[in-house]
mmCIF file of the C-alpha atoms, coordinates in Angstrom:
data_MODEL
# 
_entry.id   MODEL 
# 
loop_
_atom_site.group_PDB 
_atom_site.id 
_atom_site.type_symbol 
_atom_site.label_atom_id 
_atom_site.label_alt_id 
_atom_site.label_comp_id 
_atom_site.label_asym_id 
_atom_site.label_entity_id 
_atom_site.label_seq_id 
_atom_site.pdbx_PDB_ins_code 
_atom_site.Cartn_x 
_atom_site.Cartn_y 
_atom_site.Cartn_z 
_atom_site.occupancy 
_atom_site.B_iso_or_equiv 
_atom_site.pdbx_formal_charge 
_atom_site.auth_seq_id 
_atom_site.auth_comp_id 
_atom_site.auth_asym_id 
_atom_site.auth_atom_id 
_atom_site.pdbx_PDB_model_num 
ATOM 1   C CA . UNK A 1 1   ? 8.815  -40.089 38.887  1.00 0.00 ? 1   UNK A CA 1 
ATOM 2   C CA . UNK A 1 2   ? 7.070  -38.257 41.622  1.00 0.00 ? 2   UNK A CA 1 
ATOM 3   C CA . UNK A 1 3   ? 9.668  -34.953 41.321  1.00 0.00 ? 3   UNK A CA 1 
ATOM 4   C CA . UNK A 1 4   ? 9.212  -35.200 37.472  1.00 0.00 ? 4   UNK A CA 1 
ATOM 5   C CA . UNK A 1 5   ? 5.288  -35.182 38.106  1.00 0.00 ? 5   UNK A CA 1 
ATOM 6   C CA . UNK A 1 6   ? 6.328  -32.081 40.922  1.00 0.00 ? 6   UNK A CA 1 
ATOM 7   C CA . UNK A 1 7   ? 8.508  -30.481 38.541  1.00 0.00 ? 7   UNK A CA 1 
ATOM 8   C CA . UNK A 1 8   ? 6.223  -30.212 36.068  1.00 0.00 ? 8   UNK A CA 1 
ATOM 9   C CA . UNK A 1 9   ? 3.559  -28.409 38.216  1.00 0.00 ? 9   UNK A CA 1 
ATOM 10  C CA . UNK A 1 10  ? 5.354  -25.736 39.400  1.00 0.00 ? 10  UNK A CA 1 
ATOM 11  C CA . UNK A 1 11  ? 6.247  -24.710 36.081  1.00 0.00 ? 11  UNK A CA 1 
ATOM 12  C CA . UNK A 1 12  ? 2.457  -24.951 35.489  1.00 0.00 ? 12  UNK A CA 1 
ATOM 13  C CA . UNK A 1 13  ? 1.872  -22.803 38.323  1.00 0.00 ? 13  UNK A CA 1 
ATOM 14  C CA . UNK A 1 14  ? 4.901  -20.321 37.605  1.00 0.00 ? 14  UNK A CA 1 
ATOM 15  C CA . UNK A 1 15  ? 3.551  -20.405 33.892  1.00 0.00 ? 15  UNK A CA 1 
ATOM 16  C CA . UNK A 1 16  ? 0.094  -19.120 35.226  1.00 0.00 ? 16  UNK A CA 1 
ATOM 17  C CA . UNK A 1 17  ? 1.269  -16.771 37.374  1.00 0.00 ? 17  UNK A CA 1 
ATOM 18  C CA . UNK A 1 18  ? 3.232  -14.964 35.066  1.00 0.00 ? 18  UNK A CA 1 
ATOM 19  C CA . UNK A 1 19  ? -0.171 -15.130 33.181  1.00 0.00 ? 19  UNK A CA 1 
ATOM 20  C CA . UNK A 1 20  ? -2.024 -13.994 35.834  1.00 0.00 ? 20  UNK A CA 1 
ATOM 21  C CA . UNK A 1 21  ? 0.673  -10.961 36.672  1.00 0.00 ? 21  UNK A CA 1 
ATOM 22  C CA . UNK A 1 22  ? 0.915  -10.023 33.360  1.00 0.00 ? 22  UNK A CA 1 
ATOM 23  C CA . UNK A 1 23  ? -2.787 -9.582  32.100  1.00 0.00 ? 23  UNK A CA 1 
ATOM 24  C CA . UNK A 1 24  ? -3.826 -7.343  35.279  1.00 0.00 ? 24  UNK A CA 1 
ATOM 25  C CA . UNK A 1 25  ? -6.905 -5.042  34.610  1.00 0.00 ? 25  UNK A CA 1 
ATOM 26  C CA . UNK A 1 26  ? -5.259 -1.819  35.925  1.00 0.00 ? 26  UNK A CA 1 
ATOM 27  C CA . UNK A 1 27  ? -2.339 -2.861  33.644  1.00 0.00 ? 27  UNK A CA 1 
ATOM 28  C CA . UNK A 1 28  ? -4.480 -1.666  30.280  1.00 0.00 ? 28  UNK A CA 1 
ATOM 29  C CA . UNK A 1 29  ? -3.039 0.531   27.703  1.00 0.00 ? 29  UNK A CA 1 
ATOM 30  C CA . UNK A 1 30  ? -3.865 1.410   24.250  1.00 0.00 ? 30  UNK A CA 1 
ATOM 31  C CA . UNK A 1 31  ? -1.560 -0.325  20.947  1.00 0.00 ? 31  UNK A CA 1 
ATOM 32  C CA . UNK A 1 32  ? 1.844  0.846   20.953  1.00 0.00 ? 32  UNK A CA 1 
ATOM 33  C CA . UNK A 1 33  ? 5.029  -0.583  19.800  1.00 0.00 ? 33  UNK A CA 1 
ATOM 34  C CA . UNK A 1 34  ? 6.034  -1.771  23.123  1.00 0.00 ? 34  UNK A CA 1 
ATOM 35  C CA . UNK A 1 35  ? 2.928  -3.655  23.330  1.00 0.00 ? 35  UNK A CA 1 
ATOM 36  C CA . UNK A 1 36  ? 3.636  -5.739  20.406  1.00 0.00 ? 36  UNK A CA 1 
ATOM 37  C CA . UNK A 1 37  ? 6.522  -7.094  22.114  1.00 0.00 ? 37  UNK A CA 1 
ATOM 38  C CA . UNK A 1 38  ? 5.057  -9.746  24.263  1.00 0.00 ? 38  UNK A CA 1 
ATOM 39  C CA . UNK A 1 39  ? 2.775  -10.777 20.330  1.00 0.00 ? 39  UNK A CA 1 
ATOM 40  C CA . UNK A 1 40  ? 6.281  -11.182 18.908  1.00 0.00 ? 40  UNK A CA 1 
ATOM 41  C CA . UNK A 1 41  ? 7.532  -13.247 21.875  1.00 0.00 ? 41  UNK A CA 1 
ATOM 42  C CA . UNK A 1 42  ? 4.642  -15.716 21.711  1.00 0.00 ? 42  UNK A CA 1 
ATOM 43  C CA . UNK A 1 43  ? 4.998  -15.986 18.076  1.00 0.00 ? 43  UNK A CA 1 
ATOM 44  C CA . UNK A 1 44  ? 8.872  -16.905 18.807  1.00 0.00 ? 44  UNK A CA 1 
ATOM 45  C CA . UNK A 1 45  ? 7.756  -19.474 21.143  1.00 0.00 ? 45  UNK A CA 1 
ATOM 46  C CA . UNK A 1 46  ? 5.242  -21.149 18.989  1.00 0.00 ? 46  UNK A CA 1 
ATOM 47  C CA . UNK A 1 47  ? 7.923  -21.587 16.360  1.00 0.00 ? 47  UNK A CA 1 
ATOM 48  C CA . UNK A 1 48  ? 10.484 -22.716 18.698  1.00 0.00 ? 48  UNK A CA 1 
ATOM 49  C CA . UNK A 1 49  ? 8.210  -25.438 19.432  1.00 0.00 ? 49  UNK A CA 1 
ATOM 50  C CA . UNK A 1 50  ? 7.641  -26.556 15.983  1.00 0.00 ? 50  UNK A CA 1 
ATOM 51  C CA . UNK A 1 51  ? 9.725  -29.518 15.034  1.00 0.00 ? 51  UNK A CA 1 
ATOM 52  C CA . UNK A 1 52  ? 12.325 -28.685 12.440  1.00 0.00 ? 52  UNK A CA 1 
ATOM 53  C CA . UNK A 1 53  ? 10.693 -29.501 9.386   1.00 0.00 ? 53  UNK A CA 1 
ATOM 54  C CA . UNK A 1 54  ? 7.545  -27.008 10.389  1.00 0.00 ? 54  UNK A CA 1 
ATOM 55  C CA . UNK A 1 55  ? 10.226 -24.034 11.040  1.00 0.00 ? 55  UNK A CA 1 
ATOM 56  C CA . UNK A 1 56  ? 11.883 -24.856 7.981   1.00 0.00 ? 56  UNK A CA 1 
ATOM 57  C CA . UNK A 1 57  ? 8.296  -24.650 6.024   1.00 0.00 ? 57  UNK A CA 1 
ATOM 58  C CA . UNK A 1 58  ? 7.086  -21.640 7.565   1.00 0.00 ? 58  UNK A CA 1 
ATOM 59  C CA . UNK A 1 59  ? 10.911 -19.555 7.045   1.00 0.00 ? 59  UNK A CA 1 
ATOM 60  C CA . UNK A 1 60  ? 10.134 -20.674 3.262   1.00 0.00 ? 60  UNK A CA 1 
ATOM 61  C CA . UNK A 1 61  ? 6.520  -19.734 3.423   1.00 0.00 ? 61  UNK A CA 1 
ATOM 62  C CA . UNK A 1 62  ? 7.749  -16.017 4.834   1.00 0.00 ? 62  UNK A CA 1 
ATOM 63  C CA . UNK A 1 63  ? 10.124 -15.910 2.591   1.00 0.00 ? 63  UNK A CA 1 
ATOM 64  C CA . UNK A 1 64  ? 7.895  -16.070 0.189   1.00 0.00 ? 64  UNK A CA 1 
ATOM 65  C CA . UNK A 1 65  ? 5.427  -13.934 1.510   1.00 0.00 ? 65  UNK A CA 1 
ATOM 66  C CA . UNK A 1 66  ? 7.564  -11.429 1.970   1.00 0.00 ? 66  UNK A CA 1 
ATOM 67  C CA . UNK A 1 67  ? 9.589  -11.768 -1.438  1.00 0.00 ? 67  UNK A CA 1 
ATOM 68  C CA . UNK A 1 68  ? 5.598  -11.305 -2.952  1.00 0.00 ? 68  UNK A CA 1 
ATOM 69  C CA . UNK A 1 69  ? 4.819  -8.389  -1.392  1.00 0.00 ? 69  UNK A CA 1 
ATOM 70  C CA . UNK A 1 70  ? 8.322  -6.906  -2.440  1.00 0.00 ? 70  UNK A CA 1 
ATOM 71  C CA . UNK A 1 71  ? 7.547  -7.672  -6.331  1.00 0.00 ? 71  UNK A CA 1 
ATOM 72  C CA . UNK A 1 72  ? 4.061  -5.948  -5.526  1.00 0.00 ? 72  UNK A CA 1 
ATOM 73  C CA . UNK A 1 73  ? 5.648  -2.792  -3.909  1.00 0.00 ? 73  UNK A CA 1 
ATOM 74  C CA . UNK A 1 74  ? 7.895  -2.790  -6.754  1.00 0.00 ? 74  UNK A CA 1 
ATOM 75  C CA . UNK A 1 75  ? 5.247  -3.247  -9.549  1.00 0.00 ? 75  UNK A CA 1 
ATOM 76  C CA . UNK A 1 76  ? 3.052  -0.870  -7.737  1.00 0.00 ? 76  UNK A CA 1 
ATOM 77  C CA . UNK A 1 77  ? 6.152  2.152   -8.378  1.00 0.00 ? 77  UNK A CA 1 
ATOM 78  C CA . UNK A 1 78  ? 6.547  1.074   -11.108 1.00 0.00 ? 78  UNK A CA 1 
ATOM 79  C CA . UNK A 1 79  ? 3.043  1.397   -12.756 1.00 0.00 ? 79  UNK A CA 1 
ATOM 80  C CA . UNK A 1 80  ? 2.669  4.732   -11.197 1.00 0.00 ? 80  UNK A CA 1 
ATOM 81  C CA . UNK A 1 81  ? 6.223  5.658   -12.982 1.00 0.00 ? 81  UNK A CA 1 
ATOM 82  C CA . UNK A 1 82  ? 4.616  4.659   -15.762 1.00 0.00 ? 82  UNK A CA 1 
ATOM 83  C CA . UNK A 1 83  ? 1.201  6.281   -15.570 1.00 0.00 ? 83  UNK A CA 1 
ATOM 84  C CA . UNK A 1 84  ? 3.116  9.538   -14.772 1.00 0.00 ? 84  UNK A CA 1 
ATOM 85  C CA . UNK A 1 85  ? 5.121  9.392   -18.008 1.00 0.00 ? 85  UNK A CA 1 
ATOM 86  C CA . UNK A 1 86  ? 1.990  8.471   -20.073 1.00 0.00 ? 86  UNK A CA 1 
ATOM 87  C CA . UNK A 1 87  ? 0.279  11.764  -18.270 1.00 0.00 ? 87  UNK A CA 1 
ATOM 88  C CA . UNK A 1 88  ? 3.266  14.086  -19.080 1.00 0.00 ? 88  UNK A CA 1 
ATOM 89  C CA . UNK A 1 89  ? 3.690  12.135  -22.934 1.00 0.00 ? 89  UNK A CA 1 
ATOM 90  C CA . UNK A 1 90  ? -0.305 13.057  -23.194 1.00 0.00 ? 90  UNK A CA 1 
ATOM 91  C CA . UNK A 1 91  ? -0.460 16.850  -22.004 1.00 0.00 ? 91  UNK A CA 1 
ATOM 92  C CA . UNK A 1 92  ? 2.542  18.095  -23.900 1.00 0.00 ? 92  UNK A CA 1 
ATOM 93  C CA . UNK A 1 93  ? 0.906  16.548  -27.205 1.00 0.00 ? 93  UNK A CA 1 
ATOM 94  C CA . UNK A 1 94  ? -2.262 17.952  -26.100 1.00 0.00 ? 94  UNK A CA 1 
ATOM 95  C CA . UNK A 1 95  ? 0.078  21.076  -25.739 1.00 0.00 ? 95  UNK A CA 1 
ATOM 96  C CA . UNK A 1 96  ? 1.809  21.134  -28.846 1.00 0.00 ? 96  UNK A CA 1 
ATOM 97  C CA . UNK A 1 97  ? -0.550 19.587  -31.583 1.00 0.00 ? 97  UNK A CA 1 
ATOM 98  C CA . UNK A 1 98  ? -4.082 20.555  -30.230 1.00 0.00 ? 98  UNK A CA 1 
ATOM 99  C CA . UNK A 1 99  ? -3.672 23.783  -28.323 1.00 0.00 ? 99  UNK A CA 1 
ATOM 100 C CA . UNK A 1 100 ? -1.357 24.848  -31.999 1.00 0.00 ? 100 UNK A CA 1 
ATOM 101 C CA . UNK A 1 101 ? -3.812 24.043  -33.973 1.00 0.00 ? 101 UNK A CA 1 
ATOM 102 C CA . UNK A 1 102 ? -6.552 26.100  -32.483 1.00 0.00 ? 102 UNK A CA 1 
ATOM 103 C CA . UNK A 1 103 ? -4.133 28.471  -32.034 1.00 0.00 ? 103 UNK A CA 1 
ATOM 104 C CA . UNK A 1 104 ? -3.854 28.708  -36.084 1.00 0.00 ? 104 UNK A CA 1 
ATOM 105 C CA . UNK A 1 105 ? -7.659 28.766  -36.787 1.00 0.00 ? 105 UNK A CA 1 
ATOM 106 C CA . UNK A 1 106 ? -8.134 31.429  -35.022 1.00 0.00 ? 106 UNK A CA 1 
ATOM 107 C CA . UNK A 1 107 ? -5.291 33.171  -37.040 1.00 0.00 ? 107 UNK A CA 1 
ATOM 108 C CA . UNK A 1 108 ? -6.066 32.117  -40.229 1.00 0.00 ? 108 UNK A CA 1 
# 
């Protein structure tokens, strides 16, 4: 009992001293990608320690997520694809009825 108790505080300790060693003042730099790293390894550690029916509900909320934003990329191209056509479709009537038609007038 009393090495399980022992056990368990020196991986306190170790735990905090990695803290400690790792969040140093003099150790401060700006964002970069290499920063993000440690972010990405605490969020793999939270969801390591979720029990199996939390990582299986927050895979199907990402999925999600990122299946949304997909569609809203997509629509997004798509509506500018659109509004691009509609432009062209517009100017080349403007083109071809309007600018004719004054073009006429003035002739006749």
């Amino acid at each position: 009992m009393d090495s399980k108790k022992n056990f368990e505080l020196e991986e306190k300790l170790q735990e905090l001293e990695r803290e400690i060693n790792g969040s140093s003042p003099s150790k401060v730099k700006p964002e970069s990608p290499a920063s993000l790293s440690p972010i990405s390894d605490r969020l793999i550690e939270r969801f390591k320690a979720l029990p199996k029916g939390g990582q299986i509900a927050v895979v199907i909320a990402s999925a999600i997520a990122g299946l949304t934003l997909i569609k809203i990329v997509v629509e997004l191209i798509s509506l500018s694809i659109g509004l691009g056509f509609m432009a062209l479709l517009l100017y080349l009537g403007y083109k071809f009825f309007l600018a004719s038609n004054t073009s006429n007038n003035n002739q006749g």
